[in-house]
Chimera marker file (.cmm) of the C-alpha trace (Angstrom):
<marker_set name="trace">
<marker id="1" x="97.270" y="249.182" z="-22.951" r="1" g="1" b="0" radius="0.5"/>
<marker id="2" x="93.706" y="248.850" z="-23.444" r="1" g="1" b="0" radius="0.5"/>
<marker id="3" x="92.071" y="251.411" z="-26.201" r="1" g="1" b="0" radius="0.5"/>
<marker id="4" x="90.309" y="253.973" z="-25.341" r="1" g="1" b="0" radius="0.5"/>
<marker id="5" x="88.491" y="254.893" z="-28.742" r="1" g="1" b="0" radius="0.5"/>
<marker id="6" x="88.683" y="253.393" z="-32.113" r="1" g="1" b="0" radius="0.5"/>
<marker id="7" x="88.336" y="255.859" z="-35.167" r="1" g="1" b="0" radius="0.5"/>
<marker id="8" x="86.814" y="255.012" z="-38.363" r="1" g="1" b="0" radius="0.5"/>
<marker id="9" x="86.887" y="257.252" z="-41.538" r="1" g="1" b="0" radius="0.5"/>
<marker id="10" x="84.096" y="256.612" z="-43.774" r="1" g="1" b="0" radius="0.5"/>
<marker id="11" x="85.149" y="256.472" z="-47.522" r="1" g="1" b="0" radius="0.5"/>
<marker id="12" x="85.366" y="260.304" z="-48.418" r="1" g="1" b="0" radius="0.5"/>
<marker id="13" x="86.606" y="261.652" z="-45.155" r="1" g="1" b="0" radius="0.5"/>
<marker id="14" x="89.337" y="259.395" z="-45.151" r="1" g="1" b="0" radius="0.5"/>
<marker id="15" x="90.208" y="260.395" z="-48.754" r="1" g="1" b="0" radius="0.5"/>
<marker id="16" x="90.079" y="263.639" z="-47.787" r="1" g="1" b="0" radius="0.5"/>
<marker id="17" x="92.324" y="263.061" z="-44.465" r="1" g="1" b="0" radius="0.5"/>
<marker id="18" x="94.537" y="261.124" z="-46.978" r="1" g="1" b="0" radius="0.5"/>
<marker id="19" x="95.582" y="264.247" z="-49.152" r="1" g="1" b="0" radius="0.5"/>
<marker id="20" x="96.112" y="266.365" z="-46.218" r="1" g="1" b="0" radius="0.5"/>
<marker id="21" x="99.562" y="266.986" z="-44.675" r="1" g="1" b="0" radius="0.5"/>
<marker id="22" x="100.418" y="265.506" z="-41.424" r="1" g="1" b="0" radius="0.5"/>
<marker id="23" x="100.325" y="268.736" z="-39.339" r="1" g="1" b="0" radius="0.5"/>
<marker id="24" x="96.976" y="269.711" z="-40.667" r="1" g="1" b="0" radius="0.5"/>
<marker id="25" x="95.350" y="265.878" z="-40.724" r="1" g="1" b="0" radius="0.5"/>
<marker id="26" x="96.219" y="266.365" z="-36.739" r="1" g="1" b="0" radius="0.5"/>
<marker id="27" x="93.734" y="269.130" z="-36.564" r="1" g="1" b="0" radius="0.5"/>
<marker id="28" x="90.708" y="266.515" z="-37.749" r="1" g="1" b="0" radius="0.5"/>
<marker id="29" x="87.735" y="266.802" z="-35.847" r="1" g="1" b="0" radius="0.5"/>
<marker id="30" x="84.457" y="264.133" z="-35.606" r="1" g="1" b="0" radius="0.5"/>
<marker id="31" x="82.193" y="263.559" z="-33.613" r="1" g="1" b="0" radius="0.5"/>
<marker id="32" x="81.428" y="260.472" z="-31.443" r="1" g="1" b="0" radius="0.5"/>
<marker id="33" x="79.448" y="257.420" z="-30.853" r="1" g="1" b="0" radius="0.5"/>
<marker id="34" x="78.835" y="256.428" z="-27.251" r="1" g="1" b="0" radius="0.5"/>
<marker id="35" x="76.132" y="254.118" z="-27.753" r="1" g="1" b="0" radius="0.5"/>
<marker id="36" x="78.194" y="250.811" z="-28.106" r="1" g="1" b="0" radius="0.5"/>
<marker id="37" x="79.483" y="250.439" z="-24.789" r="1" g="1" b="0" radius="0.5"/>
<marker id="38" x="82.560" y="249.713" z="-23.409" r="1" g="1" b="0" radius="0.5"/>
<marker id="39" x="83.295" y="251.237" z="-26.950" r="1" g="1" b="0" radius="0.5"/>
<marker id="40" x="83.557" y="254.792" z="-28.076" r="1" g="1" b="0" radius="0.5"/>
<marker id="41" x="83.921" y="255.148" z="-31.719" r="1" g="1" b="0" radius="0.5"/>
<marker id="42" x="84.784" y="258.765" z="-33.073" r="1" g="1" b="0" radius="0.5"/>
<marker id="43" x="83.556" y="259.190" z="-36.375" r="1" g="1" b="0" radius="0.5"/>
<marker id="44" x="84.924" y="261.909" z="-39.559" r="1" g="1" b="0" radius="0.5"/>
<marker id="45" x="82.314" y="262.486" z="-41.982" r="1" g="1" b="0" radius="0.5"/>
<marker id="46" x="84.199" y="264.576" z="-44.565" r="1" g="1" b="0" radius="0.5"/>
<marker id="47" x="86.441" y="267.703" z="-44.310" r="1" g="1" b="0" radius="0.5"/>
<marker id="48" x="87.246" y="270.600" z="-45.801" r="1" g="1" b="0" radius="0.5"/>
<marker id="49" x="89.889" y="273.130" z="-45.698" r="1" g="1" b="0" radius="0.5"/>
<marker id="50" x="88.277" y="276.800" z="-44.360" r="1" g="1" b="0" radius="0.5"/>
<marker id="51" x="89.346" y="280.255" z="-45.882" r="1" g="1" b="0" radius="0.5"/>
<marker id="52" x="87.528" y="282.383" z="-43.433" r="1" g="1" b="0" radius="0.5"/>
<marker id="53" x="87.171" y="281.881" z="-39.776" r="1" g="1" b="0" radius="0.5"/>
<marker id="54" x="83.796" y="280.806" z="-40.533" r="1" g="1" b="0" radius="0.5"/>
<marker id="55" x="82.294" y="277.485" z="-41.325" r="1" g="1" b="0" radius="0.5"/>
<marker id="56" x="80.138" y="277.840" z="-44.529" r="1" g="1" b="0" radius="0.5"/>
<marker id="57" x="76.557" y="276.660" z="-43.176" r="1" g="1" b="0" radius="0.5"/>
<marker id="58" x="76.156" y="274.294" z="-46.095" r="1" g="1" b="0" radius="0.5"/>
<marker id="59" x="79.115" y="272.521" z="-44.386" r="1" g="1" b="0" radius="0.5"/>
<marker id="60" x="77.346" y="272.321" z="-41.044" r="1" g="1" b="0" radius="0.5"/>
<marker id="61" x="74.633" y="270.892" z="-42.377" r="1" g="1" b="0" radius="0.5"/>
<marker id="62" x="76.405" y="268.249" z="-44.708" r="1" g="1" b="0" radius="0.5"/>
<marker id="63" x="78.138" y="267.262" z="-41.468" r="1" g="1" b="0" radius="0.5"/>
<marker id="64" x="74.898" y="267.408" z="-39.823" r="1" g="1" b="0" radius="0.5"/>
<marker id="65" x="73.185" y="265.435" z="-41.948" r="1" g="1" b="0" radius="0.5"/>
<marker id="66" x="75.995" y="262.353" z="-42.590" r="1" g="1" b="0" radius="0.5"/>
<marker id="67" x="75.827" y="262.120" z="-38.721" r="1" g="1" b="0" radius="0.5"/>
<marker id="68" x="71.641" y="261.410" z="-38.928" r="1" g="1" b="0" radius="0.5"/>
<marker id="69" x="72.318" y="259.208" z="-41.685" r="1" g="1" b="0" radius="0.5"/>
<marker id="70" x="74.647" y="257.419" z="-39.675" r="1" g="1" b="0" radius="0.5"/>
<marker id="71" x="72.867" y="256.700" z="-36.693" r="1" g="1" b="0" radius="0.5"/>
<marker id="72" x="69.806" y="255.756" z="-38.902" r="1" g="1" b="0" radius="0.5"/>
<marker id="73" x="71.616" y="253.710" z="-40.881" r="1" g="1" b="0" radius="0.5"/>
<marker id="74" x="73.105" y="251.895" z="-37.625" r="1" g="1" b="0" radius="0.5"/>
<marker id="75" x="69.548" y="251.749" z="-35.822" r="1" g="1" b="0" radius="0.5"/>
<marker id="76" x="68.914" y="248.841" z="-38.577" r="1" g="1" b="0" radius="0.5"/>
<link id1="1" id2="2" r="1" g="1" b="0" radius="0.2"/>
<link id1="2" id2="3" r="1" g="1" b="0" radius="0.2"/>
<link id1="3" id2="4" r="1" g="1" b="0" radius="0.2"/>
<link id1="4" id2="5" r="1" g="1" b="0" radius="0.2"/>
<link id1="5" id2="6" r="1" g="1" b="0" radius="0.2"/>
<link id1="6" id2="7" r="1" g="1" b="0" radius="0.2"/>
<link id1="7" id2="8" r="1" g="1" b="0" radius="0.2"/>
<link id1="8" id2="9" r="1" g="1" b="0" radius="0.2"/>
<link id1="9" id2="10" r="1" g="1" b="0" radius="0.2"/>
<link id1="10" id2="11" r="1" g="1" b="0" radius="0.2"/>
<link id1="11" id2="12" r="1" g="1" b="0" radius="0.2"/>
<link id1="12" id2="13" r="1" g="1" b="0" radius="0.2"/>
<link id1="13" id2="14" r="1" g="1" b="0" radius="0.2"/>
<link id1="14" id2="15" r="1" g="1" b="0" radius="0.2"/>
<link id1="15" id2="16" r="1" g="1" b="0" radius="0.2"/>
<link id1="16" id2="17" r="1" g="1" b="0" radius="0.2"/>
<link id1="17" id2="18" r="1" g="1" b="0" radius="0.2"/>
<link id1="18" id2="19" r="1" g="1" b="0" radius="0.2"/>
<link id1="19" id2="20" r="1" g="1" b="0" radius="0.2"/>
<link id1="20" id2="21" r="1" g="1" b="0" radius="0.2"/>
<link id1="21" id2="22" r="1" g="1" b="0" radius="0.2"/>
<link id1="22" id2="23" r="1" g="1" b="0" radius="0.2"/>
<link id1="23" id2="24" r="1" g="1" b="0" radius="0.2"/>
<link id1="24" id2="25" r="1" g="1" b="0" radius="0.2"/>
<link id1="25" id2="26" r="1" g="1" b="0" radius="0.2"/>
<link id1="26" id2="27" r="1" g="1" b="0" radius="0.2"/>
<link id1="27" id2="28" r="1" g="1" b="0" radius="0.2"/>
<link id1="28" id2="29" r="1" g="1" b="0" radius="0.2"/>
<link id1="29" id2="30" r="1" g="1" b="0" radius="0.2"/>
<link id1="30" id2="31" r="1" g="1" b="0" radius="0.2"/>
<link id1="31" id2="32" r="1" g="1" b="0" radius="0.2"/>
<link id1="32" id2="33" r="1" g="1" b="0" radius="0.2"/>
<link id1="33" id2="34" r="1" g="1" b="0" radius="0.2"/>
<link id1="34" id2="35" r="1" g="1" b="0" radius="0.2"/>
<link id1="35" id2="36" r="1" g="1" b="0" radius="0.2"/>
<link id1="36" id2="37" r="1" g="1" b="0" radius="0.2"/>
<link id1="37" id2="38" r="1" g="1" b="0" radius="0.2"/>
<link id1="38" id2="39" r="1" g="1" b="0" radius="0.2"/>
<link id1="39" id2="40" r="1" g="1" b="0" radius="0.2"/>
<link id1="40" id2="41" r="1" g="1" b="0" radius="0.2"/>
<link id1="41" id2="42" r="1" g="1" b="0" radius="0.2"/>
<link id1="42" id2="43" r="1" g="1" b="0" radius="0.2"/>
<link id1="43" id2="44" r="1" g="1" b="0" radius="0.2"/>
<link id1="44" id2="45" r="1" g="1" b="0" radius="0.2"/>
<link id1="45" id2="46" r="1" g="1" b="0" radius="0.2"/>
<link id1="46" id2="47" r="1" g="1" b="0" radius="0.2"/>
<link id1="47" id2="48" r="1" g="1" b="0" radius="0.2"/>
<link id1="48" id2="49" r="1" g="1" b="0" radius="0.2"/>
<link id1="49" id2="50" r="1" g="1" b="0" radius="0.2"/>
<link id1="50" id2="51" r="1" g="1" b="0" radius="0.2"/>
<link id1="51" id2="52" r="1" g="1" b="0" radius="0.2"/>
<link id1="52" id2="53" r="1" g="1" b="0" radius="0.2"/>
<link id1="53" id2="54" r="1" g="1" b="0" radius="0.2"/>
<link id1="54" id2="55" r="1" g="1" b="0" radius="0.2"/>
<link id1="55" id2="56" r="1" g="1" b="0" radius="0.2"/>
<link id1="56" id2="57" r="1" g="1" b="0" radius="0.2"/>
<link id1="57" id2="58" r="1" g="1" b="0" radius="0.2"/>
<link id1="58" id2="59" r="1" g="1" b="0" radius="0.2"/>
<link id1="59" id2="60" r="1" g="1" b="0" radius="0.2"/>
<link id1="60" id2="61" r="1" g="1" b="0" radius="0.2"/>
<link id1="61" id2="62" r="1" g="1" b="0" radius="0.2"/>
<link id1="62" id2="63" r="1" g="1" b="0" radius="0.2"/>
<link id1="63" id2="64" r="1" g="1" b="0" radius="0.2"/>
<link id1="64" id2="65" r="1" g="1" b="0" radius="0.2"/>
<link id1="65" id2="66" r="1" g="1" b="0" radius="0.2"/>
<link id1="66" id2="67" r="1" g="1" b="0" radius="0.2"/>
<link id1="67" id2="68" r="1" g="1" b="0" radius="0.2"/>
<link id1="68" id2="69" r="1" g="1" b="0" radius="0.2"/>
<link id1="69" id2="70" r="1" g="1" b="0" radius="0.2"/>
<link id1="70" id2="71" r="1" g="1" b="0" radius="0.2"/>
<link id1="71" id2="72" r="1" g="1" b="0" radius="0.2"/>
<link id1="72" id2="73" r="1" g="1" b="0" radius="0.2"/>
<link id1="73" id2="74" r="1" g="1" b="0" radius="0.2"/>
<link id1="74" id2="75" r="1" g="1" b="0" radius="0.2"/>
<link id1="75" id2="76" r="1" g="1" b="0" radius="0.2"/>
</marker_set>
Protein backbone atom coordinates (compact mmCIF):
# COMPACT_ATOMS: atom_id res chain seq x y z
CA UNK A 1 0.00 0.00 0.00
CA UNK A 2 1.48 3.12 -1.07
CA UNK A 3 1.41 6.14 1.70
CA UNK A 4 -0.62 8.63 1.48
CA UNK A 5 1.01 11.24 3.98
CA UNK A 6 4.01 11.03 6.13
CA UNK A 7 3.84 12.92 9.59
CA UNK A 8 6.67 14.48 11.25
CA UNK A 9 6.64 15.93 14.86
CA UNK A 10 9.12 18.53 15.35
CA UNK A 11 11.02 18.20 18.74
CA UNK A 12 8.43 19.78 21.25
CA UNK A 13 5.23 18.67 19.65
CA UNK A 14 6.29 15.29 19.67
CA UNK A 15 7.26 15.57 23.37
CA UNK A 16 4.19 16.89 23.98
CA UNK A 17 2.22 14.06 21.85
CA UNK A 18 4.55 11.72 23.86
CA UNK A 19 3.01 12.49 27.41
CA UNK A 20 -0.43 12.39 26.16
CA UNK A 21 -2.69 9.31 26.46
CA UNK A 22 -3.54 7.35 23.47
CA UNK A 23 -7.22 8.43 23.18
CA UNK A 24 -6.37 12.06 23.44
CA UNK A 25 -2.87 11.89 21.18
CA UNK A 26 -5.69 10.62 18.47
CA UNK A 27 -7.31 13.97 18.63
CA UNK A 28 -3.79 15.76 17.31
CA UNK A 29 -4.28 18.19 14.78
CA UNK A 30 -1.43 19.94 12.17
CA UNK A 31 -1.48 21.36 9.45
CA UNK A 32 -0.03 20.35 6.03
CA UNK A 33 2.58 20.72 3.45
CA UNK A 34 1.53 20.21 -0.15
CA UNK A 35 4.35 21.73 -1.77
CA UNK A 36 6.62 18.56 -2.19
CA UNK A 37 4.74 16.67 -4.57
CA UNK A 38 3.73 13.39 -4.87
CA UNK A 39 4.29 14.00 -1.04
CA UNK A 40 2.03 15.47 1.56
CA UNK A 41 3.66 15.94 4.82
CA UNK A 42 1.32 16.94 7.85
CA UNK A 43 3.14 18.79 10.27
CA UNK A 44 2.38 19.29 14.58
CA UNK A 45 3.96 22.28 15.84
CA UNK A 46 3.23 21.94 19.57
CA UNK A 47 0.03 21.22 21.59
CA UNK A 48 -1.65 21.99 24.39
CA UNK A 49 -4.41 20.69 26.42
CA UNK A 50 -7.62 23.43 26.36
CA UNK A 51 -9.80 24.21 29.53
CA UNK A 52 -12.35 26.29 27.80
CA UNK A 53 -13.88 25.75 24.47
CA UNK A 54 -11.72 28.43 23.35
CA UNK A 55 -8.26 28.51 21.96
CA UNK A 56 -6.20 31.14 23.92
CA UNK A 57 -5.06 33.59 20.96
CA UNK A 58 -1.47 33.46 22.14
CA UNK A 59 -1.80 29.78 21.06
CA UNK A 60 -3.02 30.68 17.59
CA UNK A 61 -0.43 32.72 17.03
CA UNK A 62 2.47 30.45 18.42
CA UNK A 63 1.01 27.92 15.99
CA UNK A 64 0.84 30.57 13.50
CA UNK A 65 4.03 31.63 13.72
CA UNK A 66 6.07 27.95 13.92
CA UNK A 67 4.17 27.32 10.60
CA UNK A 68 5.95 30.77 8.89
CA UNK A 69 9.04 29.73 10.41
CA UNK A 70 8.72 26.55 8.85
CA UNK A 71 8.11 27.30 5.44
CA UNK A 72 10.89 30.02 5.68
CA UNK A 73 13.12 27.89 7.06
CA UNK A 74 12.36 25.23 4.15
CA UNK A 75 12.43 28.01 1.29
CA UNK A 76 16.42 27.84 2.01
Amino acid sequence: MTERFKVELLDEALEFVESLDEKTREKVIAFWDKSDKPDTVVISTHGIIKKTAKVPKSEIERAERIRKEYFERKSI
